[in-house]
C-alpha positions in Angstrom: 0.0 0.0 0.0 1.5 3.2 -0.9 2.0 5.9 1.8 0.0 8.9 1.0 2.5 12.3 -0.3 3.5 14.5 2.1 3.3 18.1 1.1 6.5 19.8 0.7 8.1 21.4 3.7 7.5 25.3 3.8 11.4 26.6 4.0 11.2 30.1 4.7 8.5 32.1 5.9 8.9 35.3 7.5 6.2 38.3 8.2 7.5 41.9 8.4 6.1 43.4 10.8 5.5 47.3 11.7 7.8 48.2 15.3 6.2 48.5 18.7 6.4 52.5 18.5 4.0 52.6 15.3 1.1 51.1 17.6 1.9 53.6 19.7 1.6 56.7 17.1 -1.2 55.1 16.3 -2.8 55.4 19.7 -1.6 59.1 19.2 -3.1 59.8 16.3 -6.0 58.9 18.3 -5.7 61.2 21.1 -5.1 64.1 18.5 -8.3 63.5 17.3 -10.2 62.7 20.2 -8.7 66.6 21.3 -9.9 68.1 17.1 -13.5 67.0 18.5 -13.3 68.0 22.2 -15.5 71.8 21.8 -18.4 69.3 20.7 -18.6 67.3 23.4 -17.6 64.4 25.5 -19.2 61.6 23.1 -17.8 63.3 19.5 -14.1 63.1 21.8 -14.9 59.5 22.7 -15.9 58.9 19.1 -12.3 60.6 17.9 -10.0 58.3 20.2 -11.7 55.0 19.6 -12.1 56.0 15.4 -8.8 57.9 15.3 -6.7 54.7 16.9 -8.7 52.2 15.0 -8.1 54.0 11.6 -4.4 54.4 12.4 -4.2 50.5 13.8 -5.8 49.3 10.9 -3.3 51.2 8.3 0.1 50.0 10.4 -1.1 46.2 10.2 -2.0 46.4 6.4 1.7 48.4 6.3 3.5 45.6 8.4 1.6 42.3 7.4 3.5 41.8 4.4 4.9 38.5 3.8 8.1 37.1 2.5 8.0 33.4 1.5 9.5 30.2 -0.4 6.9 28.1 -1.3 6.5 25.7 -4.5 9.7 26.6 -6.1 9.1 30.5 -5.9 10.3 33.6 -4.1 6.9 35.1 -2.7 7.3 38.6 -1.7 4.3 41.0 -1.1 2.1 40.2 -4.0 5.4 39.3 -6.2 6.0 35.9 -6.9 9.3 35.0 -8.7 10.2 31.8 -9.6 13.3 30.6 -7.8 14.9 29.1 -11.8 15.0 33.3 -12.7 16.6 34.6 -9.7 20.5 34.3 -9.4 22.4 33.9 -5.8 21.3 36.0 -3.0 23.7 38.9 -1.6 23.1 39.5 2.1 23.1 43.1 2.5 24.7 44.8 6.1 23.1 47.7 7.7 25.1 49.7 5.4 24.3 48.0 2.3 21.3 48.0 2.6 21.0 51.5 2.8 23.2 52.1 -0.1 20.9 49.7 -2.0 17.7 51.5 -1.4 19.0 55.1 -2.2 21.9 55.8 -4.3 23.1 52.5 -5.7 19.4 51.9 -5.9 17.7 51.1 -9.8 14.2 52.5 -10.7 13.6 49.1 -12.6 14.3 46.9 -9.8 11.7 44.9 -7.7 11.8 46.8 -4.2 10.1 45.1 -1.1 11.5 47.3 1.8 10.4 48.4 5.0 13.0 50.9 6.4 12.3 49.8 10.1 14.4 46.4 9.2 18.5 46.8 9.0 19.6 44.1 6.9 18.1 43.1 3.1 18.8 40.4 0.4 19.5 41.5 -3.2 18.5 38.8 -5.6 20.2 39.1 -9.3 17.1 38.3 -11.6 18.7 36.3 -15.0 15.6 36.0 -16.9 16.8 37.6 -20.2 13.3 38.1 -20.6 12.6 40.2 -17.7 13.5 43.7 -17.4 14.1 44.3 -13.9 17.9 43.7 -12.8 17.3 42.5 -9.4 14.9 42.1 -6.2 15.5 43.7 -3.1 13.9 42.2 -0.2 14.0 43.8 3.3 14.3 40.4 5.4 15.8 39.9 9.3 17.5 36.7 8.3 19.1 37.1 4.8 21.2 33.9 5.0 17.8 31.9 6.5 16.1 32.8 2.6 19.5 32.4 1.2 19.3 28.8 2.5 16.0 28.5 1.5 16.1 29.5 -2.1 19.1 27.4 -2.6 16.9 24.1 -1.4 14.3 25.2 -3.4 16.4 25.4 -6.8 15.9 23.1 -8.8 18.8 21.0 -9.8 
């Protein structure tokens, strides 16, 4: 009797999420509005602090839910996905790189996931001939953990 297929293992998954003090500007932006409706009354000033934080809540999730991922031989990143057979080795990019990379060494025609509130990046050569884009910057907390990752999932 045959043993049923496993599904493959899910390498590398990683979410980038927004820092601690956004939720708190967010609770700010709150307060300012609960004090724009104070002169009309208590209620409108309730109304401002509980609207005002959840609008600013909901705006740093959707920012900092993005999703970096390796899944069925391709890179998924945001709402790109690349497959891993057009993407050339990953450079792990330093503090300093990485800056470099997303301002003056940076190319208009490149594939930019970044989030400034992470240090360190990956940039991935892309060698489709076919494709226009020179290469994919990814803003990641573990470059050599998706270096890893796209490697296993190359196909060989």
């Amino acid at each position: 009797m045959p043993l049923p297929a496993e599904p493959p293992a899910q390498p590398y998954e990683e979410r980038l999420t927004a820092p601690r003090s956004w939720w708190a500007v967010s609770v700010l932006v709150g307060v300012a509005m609960a004090l724009i409706l104070l002169p009309f009354g208590s209620l409108p000033l309730l109304g401002g602090l509980v609207g005002g934080t959840a609008v600013a809540a909901v705006v740093v999730s959707a920012y900092g839910s993005v999703r970096i991922r390796v899944v069925a031989d391709s890179l998924v990143a945001g709402e790109a996905k690349i497959p891993v057979s057009a993407l050339g080795e990953l450079e792990a990019l330093d503090k300093d790189e990485a800056v470099a990379w997303r301002s003056h060494k940076a190319d208009p025609r490149a594939f930019m996931l970044l989030r400034s509130y992470i240090p360190t990046a990956a940039r991935i050569p892309v060698t489709d001939p076919q494709d226009p884009t020179p290469y994919v910057y990814v803003s990641t907390r573990a470059p050599e953990a998706l270096a890893a990752a796209l490697k296993a999932a190359r196909p060989a």
